[in-house]
MIFI-152080 format. One record per residue (C-alpha): residue in one letter; x, y, z. Coordinates in steps of 0.5 Angstrom, whole numbers, plus 2048, in hexadecimal, padded with zeros to 3 digits. Layout:
<sites>
(site "A"; (X; Y; Z))
...
</sites>
This chain:
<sites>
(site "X"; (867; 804; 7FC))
(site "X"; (862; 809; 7FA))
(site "X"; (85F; 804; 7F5))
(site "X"; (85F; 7FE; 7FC))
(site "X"; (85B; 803; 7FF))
(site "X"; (855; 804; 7FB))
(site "X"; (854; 7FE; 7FA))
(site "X"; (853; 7FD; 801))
(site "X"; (84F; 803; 801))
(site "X"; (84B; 800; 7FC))
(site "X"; (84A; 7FA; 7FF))
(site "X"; (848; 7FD; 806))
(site "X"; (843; 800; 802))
(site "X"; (840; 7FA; 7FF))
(site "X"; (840; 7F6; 806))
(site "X"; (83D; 7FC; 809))
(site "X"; (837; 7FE; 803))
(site "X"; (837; 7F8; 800))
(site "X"; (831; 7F5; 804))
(site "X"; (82D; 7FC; 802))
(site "X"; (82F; 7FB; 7FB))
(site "X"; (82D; 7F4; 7FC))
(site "X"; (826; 7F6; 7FE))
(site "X"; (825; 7FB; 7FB))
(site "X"; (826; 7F7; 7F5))
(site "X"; (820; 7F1; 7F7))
(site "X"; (81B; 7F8; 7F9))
(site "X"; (81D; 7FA; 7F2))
(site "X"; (81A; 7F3; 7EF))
(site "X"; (815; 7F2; 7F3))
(site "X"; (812; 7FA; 7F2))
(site "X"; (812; 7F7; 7E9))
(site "X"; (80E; 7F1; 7EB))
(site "X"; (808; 7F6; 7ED))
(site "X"; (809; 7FA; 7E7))
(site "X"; (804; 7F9; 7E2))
(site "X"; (808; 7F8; 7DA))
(site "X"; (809; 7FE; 7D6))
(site "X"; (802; 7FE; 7D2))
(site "X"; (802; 7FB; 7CB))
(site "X"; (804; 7FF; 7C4))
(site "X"; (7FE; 7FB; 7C0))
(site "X"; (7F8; 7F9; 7C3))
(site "X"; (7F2; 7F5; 7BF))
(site "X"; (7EA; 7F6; 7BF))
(site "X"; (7E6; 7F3; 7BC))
(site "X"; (7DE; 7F5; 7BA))
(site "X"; (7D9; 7F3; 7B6))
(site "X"; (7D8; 7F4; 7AE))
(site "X"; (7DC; 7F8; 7AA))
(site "X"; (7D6; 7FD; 7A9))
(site "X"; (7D3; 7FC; 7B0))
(site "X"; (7D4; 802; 7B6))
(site "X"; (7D9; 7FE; 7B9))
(site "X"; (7DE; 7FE; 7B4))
(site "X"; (7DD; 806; 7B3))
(site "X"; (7DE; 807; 7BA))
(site "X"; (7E4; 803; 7BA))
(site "X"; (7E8; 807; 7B4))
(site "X"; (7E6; 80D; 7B9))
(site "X"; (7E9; 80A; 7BF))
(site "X"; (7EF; 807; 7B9))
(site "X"; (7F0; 80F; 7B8))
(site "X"; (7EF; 812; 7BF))
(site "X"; (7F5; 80C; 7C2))
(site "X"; (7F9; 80E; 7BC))
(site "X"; (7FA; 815; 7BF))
(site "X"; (7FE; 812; 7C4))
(site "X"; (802; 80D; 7C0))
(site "X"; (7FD; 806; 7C2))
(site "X"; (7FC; 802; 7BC))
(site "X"; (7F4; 800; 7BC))
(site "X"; (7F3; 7F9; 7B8))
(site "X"; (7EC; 7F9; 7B6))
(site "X"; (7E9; 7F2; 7B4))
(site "X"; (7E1; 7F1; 7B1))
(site "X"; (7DD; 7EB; 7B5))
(site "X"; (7D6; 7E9; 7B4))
(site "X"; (7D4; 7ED; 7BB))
(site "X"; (7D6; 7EC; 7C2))
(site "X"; (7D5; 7E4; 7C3))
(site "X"; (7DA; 7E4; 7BF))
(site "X"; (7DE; 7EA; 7C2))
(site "X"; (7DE; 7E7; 7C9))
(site "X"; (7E1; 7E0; 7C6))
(site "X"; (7E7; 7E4; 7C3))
(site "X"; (7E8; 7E8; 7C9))
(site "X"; (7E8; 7E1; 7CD))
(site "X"; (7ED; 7DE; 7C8))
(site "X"; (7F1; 7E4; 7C8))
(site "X"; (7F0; 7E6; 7C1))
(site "X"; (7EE; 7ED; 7C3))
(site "X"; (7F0; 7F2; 7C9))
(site "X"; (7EA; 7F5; 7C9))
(site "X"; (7E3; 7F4; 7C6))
(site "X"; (7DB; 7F8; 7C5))
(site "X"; (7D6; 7F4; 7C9))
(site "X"; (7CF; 7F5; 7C9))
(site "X"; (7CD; 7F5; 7CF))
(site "X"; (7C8; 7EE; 7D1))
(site "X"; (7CD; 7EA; 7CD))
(site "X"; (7D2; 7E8; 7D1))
(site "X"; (7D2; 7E3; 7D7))
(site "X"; (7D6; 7E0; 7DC))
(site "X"; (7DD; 7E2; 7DA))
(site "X"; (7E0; 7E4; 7E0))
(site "X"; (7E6; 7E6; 7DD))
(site "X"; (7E3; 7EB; 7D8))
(site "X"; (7E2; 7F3; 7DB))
(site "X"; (7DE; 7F9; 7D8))
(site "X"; (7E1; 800; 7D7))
(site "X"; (7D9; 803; 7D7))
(site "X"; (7D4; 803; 7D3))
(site "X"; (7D5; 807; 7CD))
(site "X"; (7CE; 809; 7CA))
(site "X"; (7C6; 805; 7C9))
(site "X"; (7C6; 801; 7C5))
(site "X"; (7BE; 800; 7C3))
(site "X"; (7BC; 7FA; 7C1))
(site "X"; (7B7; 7FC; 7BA))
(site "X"; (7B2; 7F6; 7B8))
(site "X"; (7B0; 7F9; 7B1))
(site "X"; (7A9; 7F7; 7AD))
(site "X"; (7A5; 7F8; 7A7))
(site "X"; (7A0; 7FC; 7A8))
(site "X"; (79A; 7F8; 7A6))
(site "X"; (79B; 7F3; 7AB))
(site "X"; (798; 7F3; 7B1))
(site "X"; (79C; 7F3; 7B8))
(site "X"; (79C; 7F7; 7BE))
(site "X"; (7A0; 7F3; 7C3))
(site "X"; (7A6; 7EE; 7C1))
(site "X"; (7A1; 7E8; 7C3))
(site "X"; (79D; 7E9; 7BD))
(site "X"; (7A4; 7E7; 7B9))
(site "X"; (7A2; 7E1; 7B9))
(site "X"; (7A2; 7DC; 7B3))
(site "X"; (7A6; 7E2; 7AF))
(site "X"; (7AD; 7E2; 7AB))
(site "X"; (7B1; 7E6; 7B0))
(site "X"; (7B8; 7E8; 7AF))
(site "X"; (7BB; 7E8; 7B5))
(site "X"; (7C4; 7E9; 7B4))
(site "X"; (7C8; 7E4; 7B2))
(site "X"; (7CB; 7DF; 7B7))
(site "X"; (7D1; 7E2; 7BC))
(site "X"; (7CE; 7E9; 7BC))
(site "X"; (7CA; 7ED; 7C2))
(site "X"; (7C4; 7EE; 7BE))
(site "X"; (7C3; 7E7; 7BD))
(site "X"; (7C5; 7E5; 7C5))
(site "X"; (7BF; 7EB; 7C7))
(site "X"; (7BA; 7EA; 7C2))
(site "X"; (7BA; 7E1; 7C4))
(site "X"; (7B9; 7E4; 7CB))
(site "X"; (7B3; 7E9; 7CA))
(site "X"; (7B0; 7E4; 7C4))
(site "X"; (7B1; 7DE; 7C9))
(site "X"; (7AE; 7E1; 7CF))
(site "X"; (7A8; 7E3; 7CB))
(site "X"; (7A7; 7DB; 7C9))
(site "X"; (7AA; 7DC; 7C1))
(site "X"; (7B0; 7D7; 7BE))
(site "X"; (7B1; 7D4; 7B9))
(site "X"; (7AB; 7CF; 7B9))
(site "X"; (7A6; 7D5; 7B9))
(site "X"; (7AA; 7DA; 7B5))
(site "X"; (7AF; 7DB; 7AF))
(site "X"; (7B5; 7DD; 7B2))
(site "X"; (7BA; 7E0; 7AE))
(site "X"; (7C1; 7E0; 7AF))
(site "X"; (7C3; 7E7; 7AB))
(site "X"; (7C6; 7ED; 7AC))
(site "X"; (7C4; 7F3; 7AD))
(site "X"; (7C6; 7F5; 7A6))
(site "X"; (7C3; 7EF; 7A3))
(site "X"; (7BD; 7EF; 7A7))
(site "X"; (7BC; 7F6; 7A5))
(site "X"; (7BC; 7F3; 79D))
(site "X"; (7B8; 7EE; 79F))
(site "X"; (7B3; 7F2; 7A2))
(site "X"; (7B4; 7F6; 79B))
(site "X"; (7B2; 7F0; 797))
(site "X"; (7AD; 7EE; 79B))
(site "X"; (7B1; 7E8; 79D))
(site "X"; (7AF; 7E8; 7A5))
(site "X"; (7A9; 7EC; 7A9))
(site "X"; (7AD; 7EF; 7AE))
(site "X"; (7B5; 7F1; 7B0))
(site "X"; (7B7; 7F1; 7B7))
(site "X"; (7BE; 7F5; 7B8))
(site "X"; (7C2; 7F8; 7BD))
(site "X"; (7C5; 7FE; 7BB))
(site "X"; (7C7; 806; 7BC))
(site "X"; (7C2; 80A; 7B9))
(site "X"; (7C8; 80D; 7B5))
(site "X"; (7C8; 807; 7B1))
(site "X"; (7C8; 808; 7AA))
(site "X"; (7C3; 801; 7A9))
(site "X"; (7BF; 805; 7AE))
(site "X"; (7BE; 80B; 7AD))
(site "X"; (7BC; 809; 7A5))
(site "X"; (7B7; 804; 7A8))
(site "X"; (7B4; 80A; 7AD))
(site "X"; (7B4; 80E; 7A7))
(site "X"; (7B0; 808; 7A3))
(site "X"; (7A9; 809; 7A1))
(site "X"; (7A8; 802; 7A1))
(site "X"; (7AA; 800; 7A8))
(site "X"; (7A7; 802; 7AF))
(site "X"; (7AB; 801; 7B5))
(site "X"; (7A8; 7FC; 7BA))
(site "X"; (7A6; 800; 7C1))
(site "X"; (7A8; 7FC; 7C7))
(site "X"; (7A3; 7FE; 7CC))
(site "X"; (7A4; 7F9; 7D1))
(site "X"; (7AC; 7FB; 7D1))
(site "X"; (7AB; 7FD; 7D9))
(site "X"; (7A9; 7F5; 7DA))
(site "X"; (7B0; 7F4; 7D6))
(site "X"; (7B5; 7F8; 7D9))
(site "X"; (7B2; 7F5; 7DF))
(site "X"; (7B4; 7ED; 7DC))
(site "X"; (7BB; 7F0; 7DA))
(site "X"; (7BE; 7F4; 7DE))
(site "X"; (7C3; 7F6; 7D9))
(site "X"; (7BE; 7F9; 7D4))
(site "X"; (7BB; 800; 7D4))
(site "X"; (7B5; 804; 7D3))
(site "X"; (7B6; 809; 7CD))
(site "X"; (7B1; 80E; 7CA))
(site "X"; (7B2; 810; 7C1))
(site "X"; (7AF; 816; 7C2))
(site "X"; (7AA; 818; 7BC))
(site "X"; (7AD; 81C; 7B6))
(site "X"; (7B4; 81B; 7B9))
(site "X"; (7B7; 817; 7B3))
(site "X"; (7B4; 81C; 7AE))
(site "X"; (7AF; 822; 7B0))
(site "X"; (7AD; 823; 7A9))
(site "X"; (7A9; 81E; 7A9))
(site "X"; (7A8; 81C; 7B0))
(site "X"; (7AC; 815; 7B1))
(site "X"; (7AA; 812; 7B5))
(site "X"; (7A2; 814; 7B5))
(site "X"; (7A2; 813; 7BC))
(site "X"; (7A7; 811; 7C1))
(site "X"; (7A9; 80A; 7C2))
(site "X"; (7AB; 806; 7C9))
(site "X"; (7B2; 802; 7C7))
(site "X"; (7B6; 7FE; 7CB))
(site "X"; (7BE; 7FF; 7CA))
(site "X"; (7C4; 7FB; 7CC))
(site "X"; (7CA; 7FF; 7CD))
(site "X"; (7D1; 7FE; 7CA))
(site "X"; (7D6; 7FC; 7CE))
(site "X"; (7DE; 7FD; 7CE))
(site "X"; (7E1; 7F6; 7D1))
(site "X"; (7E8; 7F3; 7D1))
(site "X"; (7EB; 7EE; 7D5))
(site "X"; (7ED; 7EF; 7DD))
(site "X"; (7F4; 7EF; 7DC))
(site "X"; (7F3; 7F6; 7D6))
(site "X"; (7F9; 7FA; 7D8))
(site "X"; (7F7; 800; 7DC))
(site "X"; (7FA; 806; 7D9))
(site "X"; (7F6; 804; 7D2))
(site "X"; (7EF; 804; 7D6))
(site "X"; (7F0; 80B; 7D7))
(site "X"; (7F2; 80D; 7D1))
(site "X"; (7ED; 809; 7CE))
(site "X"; (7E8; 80C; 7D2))
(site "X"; (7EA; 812; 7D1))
(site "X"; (7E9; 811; 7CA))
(site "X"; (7E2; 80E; 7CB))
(site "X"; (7E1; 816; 7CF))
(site "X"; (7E2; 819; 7C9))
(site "X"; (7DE; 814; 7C4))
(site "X"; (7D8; 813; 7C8))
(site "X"; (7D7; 819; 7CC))
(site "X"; (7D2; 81C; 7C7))
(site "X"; (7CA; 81C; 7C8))
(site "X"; (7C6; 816; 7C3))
(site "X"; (7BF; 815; 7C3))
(site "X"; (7BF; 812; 7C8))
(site "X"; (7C4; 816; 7CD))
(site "X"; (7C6; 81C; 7CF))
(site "X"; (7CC; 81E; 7CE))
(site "X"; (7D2; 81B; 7D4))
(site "X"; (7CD; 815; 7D5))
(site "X"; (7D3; 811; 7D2))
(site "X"; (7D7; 80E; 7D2))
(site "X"; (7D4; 80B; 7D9))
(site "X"; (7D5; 806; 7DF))
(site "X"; (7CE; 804; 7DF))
(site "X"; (7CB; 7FD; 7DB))
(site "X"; (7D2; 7FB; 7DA))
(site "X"; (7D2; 7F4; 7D6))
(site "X"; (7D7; 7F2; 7DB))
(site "X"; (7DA; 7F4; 7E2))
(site "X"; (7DD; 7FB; 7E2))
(site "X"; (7E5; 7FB; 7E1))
(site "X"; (7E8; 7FE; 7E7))
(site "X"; (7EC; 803; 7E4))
(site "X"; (7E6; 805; 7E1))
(site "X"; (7E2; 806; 7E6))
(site "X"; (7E6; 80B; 7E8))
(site "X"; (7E8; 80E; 7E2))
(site "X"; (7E0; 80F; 7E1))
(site "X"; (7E0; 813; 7E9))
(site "X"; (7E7; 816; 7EA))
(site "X"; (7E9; 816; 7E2))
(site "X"; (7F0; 814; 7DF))
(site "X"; (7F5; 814; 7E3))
(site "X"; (7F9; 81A; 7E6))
(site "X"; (800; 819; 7E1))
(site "X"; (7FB; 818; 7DB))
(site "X"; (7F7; 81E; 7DC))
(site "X"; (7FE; 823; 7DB))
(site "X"; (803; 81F; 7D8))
(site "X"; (803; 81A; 7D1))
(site "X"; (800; 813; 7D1))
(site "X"; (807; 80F; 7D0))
(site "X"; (80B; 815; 7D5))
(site "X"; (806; 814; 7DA))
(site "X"; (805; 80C; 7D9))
(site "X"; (80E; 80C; 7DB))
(site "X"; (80E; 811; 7E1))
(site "X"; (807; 80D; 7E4))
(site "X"; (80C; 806; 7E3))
(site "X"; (811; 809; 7E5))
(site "X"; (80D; 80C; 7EC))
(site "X"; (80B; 805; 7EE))
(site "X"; (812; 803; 7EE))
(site "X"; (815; 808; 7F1))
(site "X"; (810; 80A; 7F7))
(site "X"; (813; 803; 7FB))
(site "X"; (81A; 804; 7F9))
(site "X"; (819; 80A; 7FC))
(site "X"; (816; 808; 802))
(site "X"; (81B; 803; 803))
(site "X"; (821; 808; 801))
(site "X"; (81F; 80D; 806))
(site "X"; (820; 809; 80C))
(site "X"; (826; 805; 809))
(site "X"; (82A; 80C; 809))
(site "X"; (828; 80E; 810))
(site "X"; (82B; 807; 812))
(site "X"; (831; 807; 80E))
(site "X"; (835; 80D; 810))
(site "X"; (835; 80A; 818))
(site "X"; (837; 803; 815))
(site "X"; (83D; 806; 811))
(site "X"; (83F; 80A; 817))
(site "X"; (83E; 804; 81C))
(site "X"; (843; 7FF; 817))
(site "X"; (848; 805; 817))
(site "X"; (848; 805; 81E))
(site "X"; (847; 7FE; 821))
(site "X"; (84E; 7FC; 81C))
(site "X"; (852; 803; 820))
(site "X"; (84F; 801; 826))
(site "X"; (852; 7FA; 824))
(site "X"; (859; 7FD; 822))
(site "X"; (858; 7FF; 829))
(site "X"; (856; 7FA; 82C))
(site "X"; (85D; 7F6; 82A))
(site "X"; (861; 7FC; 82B))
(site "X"; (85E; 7FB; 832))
(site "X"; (861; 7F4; 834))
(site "X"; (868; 7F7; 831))
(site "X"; (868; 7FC; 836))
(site "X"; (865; 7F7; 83C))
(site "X"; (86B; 7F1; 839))
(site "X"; (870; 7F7; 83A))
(site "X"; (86E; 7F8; 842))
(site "X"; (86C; 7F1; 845))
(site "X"; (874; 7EF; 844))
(site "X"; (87B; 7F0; 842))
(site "X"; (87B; 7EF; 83B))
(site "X"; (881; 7EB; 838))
(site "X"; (883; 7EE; 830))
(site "X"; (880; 7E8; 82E))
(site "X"; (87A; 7EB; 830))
(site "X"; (87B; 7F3; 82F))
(site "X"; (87C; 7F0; 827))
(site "X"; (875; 7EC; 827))
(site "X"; (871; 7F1; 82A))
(site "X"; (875; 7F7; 826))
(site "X"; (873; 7F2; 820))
(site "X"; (86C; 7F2; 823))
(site "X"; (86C; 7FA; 822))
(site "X"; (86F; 7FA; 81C))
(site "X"; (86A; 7F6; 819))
(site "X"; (864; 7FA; 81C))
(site "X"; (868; 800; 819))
(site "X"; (867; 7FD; 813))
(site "X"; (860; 7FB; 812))
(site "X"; (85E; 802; 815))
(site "X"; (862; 805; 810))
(site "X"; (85F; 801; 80A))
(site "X"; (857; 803; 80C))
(site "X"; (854; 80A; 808))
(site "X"; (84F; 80C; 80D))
(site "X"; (84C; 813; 80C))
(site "X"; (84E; 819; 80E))
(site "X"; (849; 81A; 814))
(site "X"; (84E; 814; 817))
(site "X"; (854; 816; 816))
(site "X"; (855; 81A; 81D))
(site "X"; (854; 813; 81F))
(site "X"; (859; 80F; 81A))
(site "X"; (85E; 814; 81C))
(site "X"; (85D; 813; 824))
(site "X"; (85E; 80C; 823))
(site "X"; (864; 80B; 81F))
(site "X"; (867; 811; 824))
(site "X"; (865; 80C; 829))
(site "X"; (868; 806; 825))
(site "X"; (86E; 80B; 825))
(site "X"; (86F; 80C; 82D))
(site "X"; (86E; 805; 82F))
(site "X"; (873; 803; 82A))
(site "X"; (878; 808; 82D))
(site "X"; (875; 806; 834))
(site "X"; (877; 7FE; 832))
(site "X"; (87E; 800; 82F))
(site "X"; (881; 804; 835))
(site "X"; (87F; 7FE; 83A))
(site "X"; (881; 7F9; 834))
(site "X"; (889; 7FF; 836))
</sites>
């Protein structure tokens, strides 16, 4: 009998809770559908040459990811053409952009600019050129195909009426232009580089090479919204020996972190959290915290980055560990709307437990009624005294096999005292 009614406590359970569970289960789906997967244990980058910035600022990023248990990938590309087809064609996650390379590809965002890149147009000393026209009928290294220098420098010797009907245009690298230059294989070398740049710094320090001053950079800028005026002071590369002679007018791209829109979220931050640390330190050309930066970005600004860049990283990662923080801010997405959901649905469900318990003892009573009222609206036969005294009996029974809680258990009680004395009732009339 015990085991009877449990079962029957149970499914007055379910009956009653069970389109709560079913809801709650269908908010609990729909809540995932808005959570963003978990972020991945192996990304892929990918720079420029094995001896270029690019890739010697990916193996910094490589080790700063690293720390947080991130496999960082690192894959060498002609320049950042090539870097922009790759993340296209999802053969990388991430990629370094020079800025004015890109165009329209909407799909792509920036995480901010990193650092300048000057472009440097290197030249013997013996020839006479004061402004970028006069490289006219010259052998001029201007990058190899795919890459960022060669996309600038087509631009500038382009809008100066150069191509390669009136000029020699080499496709070189910077290191091959650098040689070339060595050998007298070329007249001038044009290449976008940071001024850490060890072929940079060993042309500065040549005394072979003079640096062309672009003197009408304003008018520049003004043509390419995405390039900047810079100043190399004189002496800042080496006082001794007062390099440069004079300061010299530059103009400079600058560096961008790109990824495609769909990158997951949590590894923005930490990628920026890492650029914070790499690119935080003053240059030649900037002072320290100018980088990383929103401004002259290759693409439109990440969301999540232009928010890191005015509020910084979120709430949970400024205290907690990378994965621990990715885990509760999941798990807050999800549970924010179920507990939306469950709050009301905890004020609705006791009422409605409540209510089912009553409306079947006020059903009991309601037949307990009609064999009260058919026992008064006539003299009733023995036939009839043993039907309703089976009525009875039969409400007696389904009383009896309901669990309810203890709180209607008064109620219970008075209705089998009353299913009693009806009986009796019945039983003297039936005498």
């Amino acid at each position: 009998m015990l085991k009877g009614k449990s079962k029957k406590s149970y499914k007055e359970l379910f009956i009653t809770l069970g389109p709560a569970i079913l809801l709650t289960i269908a908010g609990f789906w729909v809540a995932y559908q808005f959570v963003s997967p978990p972020p991945p244990k192996k990304i892929v980058i990918t720079t420029g040459s094995d001896t270029g910035t690019y890739y010697k600022l990916a193996q910094q990023y490589r080790t700063a990811l690293a720390k947080e248990g991130i496999e960082l990938e690192i894959l060498n590309s002609s320049g950042s053409k090539e870097n922009i087809k790759r993340l296209l064609n999802k053969q990388a996650d991430i990629a370094f952009i020079q800025g004015g390379t890109g165009s329209n590809e909407v799909t792509l965002q920036s995480l901010g600019s990193l650092y300048y890149e000057p472009l440097w147009i290197f030249l013997r000393k013996d020839i006479n050129v004061e402004k970028i026209t006069d490289l006219s009928g010259m052998r001029i290294a201007i990058g190899e195909e795919g890459s960022g220098t060669r996309v600038l420098s087509t631009e500038l010797l382009s809008l100066n009426q150069i191509n390669e009907q009136s000029a020699q245009l080499l496709p070189l690298s910077s290191s091959e232009a650098a040689i070339a230059l060595v050998e007298a294989k070329c007249d001038g070398a044009m290449m976008v580089a940071s001024s850490d740049s060890e072929i940079v710094q060993k042309l500065l320090h040549n005394e072979t090479f003079k640096l062309l001053e672009l003197t009408r950079a304003d008018a520049y800028t003004r043509l390419f919204p995405y390039l900047s005026k810079i100043t190399l002071p004189e002496g800042i590369v080496d006082l001794k020996k007062n390099i440069p002679s004079q300061s010299i007018k530059l103009l400079a791209s600058s560096a961008n972190l790109v990824v495609k829109e769909d990158f997951n979220s949590a590894l923005i931050v930490l990628l920026l959290r890492a650029a914070d640390s790499i690119h935080n330190d003053k240059s030649l050309f900037s002072a320290a915290g100018d980088f990383p930066s929103v401004n002259s970005p290759a693409y439109p600004i990440n969301e999540v980055a232009e928010r890191f860049y005015t509020v910084g990283p979120p709430f949970l990662m400024r205290y907690l560990p990378f994965w621990p923080a990715v885990f509760i801010d999941r798990m807050i997405v999800m549970l924010v709307p179920l507990l939306a959901l469950l709050l009301p649905l905890g004020k609705i469900m006791p009422p409605l437990y409540r209510w089912r318990i009553r409306s079947k003892i006020y059903r009991w009573y309601k037949e307990l009624q009609e064999v009260d009222d058919a026992m008064h609206l006539q003299q009733l036969s023995s036939q009839q005294v043993e039907s309703l005294n089976k009525d009875l009996l039969q409400i007696e029974n389904e009383v009896n096999k309901v669990k309810t809680p203890l709180s209607y258990a008064d109620q219970v009680y008075n209705l089998l005292l009353h299913i009693d004395l009806v009986k009796k009732k019945l039983n003297t009339q039936g005498n």
